[in-house]
N, C-alpha and C positions, 0 to 999 in steps of 0.2 A: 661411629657414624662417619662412614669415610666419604671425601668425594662433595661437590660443592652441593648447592640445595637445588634441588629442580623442582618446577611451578607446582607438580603434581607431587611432592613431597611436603612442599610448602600449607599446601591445603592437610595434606593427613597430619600437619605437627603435631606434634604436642608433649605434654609431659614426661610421655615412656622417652620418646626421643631425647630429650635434653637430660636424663637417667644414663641416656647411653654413651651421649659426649663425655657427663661427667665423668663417665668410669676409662675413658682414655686416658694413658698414661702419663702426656703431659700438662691434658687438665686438672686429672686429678690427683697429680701433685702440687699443682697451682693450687689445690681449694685446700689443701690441706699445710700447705707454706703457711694459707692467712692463721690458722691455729695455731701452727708452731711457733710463728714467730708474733705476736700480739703483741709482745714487750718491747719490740722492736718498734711496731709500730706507733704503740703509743709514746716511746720515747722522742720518735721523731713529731706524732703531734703536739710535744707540749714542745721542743726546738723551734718550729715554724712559725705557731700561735706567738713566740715569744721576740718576733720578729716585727715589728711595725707594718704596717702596709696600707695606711689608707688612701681612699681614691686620690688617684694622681703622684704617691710615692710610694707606687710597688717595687722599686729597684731593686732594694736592697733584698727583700725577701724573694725577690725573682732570682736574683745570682744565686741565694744559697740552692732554690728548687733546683737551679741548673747543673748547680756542681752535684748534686741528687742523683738527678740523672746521668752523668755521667763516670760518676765515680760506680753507678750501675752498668752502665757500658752503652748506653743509649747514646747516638751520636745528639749531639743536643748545639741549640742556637738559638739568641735571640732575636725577633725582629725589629721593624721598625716603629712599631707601637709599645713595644715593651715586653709582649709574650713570649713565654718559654714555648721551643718547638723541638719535639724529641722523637727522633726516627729510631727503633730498633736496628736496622739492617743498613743504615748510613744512607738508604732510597729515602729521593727525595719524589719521584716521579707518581708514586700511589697508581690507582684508584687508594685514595684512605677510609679509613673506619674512626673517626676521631674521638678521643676522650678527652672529655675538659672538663674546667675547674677553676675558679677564678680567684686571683690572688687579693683582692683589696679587700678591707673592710669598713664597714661605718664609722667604727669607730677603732682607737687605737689602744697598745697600754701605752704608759709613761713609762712604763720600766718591764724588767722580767716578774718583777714580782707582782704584778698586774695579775699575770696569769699563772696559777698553783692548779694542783692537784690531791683533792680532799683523801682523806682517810680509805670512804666506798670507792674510788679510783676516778669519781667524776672529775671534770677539770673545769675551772672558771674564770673569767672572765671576756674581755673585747676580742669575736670573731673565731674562740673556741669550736663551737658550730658550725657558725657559717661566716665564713668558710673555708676553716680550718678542717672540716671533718673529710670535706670532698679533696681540699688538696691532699690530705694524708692518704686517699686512698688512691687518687692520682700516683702516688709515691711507692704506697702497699704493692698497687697492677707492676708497676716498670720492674720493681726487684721480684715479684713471683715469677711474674714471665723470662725473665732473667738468669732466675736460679732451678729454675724446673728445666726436664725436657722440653725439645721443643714442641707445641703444638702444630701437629699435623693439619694438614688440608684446607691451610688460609689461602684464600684468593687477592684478597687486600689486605695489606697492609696496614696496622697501626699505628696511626697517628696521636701521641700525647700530650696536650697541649694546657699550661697555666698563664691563664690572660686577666688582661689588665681592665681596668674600666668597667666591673660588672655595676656599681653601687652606685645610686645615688646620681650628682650628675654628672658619674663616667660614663651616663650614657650610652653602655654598651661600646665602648670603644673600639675595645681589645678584638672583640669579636665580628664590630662594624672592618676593623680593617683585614683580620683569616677572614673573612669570605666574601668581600667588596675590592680591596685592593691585593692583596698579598697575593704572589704569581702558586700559590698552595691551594689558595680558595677554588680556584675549578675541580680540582684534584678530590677535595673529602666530597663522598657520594653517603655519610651518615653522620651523625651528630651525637653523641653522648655526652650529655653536658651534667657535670656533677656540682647539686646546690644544694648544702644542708642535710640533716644526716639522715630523715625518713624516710620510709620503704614501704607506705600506705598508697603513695599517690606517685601517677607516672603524667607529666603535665606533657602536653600532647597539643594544646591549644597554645599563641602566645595573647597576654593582653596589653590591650593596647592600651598609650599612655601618652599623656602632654604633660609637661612640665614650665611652668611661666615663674619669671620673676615681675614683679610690678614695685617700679620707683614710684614716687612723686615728689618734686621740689617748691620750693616757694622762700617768701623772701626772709623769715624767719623773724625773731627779736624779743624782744623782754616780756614777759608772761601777763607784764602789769602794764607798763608804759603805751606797750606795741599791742594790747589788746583787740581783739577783730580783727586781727591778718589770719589770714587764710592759711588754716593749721593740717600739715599732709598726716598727723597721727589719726586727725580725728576724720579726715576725708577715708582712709586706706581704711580703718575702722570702719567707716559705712558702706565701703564696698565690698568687705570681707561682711557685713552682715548680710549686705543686699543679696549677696550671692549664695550665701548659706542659707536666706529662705526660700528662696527660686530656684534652689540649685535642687532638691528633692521633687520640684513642679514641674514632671516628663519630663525632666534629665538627667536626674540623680536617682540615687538606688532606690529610690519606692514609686518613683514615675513610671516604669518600665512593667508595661501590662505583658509582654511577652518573656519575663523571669529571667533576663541576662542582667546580671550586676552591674554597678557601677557604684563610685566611690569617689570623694574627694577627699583633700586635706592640706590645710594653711600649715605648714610646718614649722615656718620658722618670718618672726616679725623683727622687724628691729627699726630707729631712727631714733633723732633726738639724743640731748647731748647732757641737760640738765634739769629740774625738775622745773625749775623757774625758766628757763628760755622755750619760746614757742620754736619749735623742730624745722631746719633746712630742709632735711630730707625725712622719707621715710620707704619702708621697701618691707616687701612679704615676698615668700617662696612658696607655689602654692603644686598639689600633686594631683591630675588625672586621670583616672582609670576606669577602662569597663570593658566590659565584655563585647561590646557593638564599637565597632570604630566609628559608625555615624552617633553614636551619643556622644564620644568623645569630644569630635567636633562641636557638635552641641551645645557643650560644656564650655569650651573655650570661646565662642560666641556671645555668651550669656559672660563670658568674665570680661570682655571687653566692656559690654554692656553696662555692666553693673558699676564701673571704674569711671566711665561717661557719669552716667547720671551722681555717684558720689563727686566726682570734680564739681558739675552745676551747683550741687545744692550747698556744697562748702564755698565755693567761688563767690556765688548768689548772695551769701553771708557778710564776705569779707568785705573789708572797707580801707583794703587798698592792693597791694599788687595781686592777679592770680596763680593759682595753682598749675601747675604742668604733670604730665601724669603718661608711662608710657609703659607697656608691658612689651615684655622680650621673653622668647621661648628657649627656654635653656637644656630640654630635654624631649627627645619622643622616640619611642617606642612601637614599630609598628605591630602589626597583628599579622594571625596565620594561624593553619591548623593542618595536620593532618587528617587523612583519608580514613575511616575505622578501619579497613582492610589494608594497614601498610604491612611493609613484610616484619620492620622493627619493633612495631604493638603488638603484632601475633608472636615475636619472641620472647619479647617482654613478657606477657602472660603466661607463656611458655611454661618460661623461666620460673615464674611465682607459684604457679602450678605444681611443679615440681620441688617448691622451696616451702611451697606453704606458705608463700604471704598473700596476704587480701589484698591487692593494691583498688585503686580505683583511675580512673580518667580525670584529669584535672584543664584549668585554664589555671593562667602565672604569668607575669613579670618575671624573665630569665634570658640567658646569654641565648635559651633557644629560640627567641624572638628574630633574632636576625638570619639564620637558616631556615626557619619555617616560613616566612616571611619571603621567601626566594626560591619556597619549590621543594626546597631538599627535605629531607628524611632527620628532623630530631625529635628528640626528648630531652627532658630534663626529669632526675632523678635523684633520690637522695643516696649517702653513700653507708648508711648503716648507723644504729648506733641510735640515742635519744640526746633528745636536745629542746631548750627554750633559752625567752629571753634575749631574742637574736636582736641586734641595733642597740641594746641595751649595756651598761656597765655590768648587770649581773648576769650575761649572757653563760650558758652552761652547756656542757656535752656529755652524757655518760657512754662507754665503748661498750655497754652491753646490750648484743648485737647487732656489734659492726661486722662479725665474721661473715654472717647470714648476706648481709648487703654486700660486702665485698667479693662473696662467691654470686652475687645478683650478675654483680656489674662484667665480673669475668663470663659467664656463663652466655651473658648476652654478646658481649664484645666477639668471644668466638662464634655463635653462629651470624652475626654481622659478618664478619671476617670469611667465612666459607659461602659465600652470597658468590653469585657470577659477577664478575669486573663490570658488569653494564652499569650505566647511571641510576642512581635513583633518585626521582623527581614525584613531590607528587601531580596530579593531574590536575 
């Protein structure tokens, strides 16, 4: 398939086509690198995973991915947010075709032996998955491309990129700063963002999210003495009820007569110091999501709300100093979607067409929030392989197949790459 895509090409795509890349010389030796070398790669997934990285101290696993890259011959550099950025051909000027993959996780091991590999060849424990499985194949793409011919008829350049900030409240950091501040960001005209290791679902929508912390203080004291001071455990209590029963009344997931989801979640609570002392402080972290960015909103309306009327009616109680009580937004997530006729979905399909996988259309929480969110052309996809358990201690990944995903991602990335140098935006 020589020669970039033209519009009228575009429209007759399909499966025989991407049969016939496959069979070029230096694709398909690329598809047949990820067979041969399997042990290679899962050697390098259980390395990685056995490296720490949770949000905000990806360093250390970020230097090793670099020297990854480069001991593969990838000109490689870090930026000023933390992300590894890996040019093939030492160009830094693109148009790019970007692949990423994000190095943090929820949670960490304490040691190497955190993370093992069973008997069937599964491996387990903290971010084995996710997302351990997308950076491995972040890893798999640089050395196939690498050690294979070269692939003919790219128009763009590829861009390999393992960033910082995906989880929790890194708030998309990594990826806030490739395509908001880094002098690169105008440069990628596509997004291949690799999260976790399934190959059912091509997420194509982002969802949108708020994220709030809510203190309250007050004057505190002896359980017995100081009784009827105004207690921030039991006021935070009654605003976390207030709002979980109003929060499903049209603005929570069974409100919504028009079938877009939404979702909340108190994650984590904490104040107070001892069992007998009335509480100084206390503080919840609370998570939300939906499919309508005006529920969103909504949503966070209704938490003010509910924090007001829990302040009165514990205040109203007390029988001496008041409660104070302030919410602060520690996370958001904008929304965006692609167009159903982009040129990267009809690859995509292509591709699975050709591969035999069922994929479907999704909405998600992903790094591709923040280029779809701006116009551009992403997805987010998984990088092969099975996997549960994710945010979890008994988080799991088994590599049977990861091959099939890993010839997804190549298969896609070259015809992205043979696209004309024009921007892609959607409308």
């Amino acid at each position: 398939m020589a020669g970039a895509l033209t519009r009228d090409r575009l429209e007759a795509f399909g499966a025989k086509a991407v049969a016939e890349l496959a069979d070029t010389d230096g694709v398909r030796e690329c598809l047949q690198w990820f067979r041969r070398e399997k042990h290679w790669i899962n050697a390098r997934h259980l390395d990685l995973c056995r490296i720490p990285a949770p949000t905000f101290q990806e360093q250390a696993r970020a230097e090793w991915i670099a020297d990854q890259f480069r001991e593969t011959g990838w000109e490689t550099r870090l930026d000023r947010a933390g992300n590894v950025i890996a040019s093939m051909d030492g160009g830094w000027e693109g148009p790019f075709v970007a692949l990423t993959a994000h190095l943090d996780t929820v949670l960490a091991p304490r040691g190497p032996d955190d993370i093992t590999v069973k008997g069937d060849g599964m491996f387990q424990g903290p971010g084995v998955s996710d997302n351990g499985s997308g950076l491995v194949a972040l890893l798999a793409i640089a050395r196939a491309i690498r050690s294979c011919p070269p692939i003919s008829d790219c128009r763009r350049p590829l861009l390999l990129v393992a960033n910082v900030g995906e989880e929790g409240e890194g708030n998309l950091s990594g990826m806030r700063f490739l395509c908001r501040q880094s002098p690169l960001g105008s440069r990628i005209k596509a997004f291949v963002v690799l999260d976790g290791p399934s190959t059912d679902q091509i997420t194509c929508r982002a969802l949108a999210s708020r994220r709030f912390e809510i203190t309250l203080a007050g004057p505190g004291g002896h359980s017995w003495s100081d009784y009827g001071v105004a207690n921030p455990v039991h006021a935070l209590s009654r605003a976390i009820t207030l709002f979980s029963d109003n929060g499903h009344n049209g603005v929570g997931p069974a409100g919504d007569e028009s079938g877009l989801r939404s979702s909340f979640n108190f994650g984590t609570i904490d104040g107070g110091t001892s069992i007998n002392s009335i509480p100084t402080t206390a503080r919840a972290k609370v998570d939300m999501r939906s499919e309508s960015p005006v529920r969103v909103e909504e949503m966070a309306v209704l938490l003010t709300s509910c924090l007001e009327q829990a302040l009165k009616v514990e205040n109203d109680r007390s029988s001496g100093s008041r409660l104070t009580g302030k919410i602060r937004e520690i996370g958001s997530r904008p929304a965006g979607c692609l167009p159903d006729d982009a040129p990267i979905l009809r690859f995509l399909r292509a591709v699975d067409a050709h591969l035999g996988i069922r994929s479907h259309l999704d909405c998600a929480s992903t790094d591709a929030n923040i280029p779809l969110s701006m116009g551009l052309h992403a997805v987010s996809i998984g990088a092969g392989g099975r996997g549960g358990g994710a945010h979890t201690p008994e988080e799991w990944y088994h590599p049977e197949g990861r091959e099939i995903g890993l010839q997804r991602i190549l298969l896609a990335l070259c015809l992205l790459m043979r696209q004309p140098a024009a921007a892609a935006r959607t409308e």
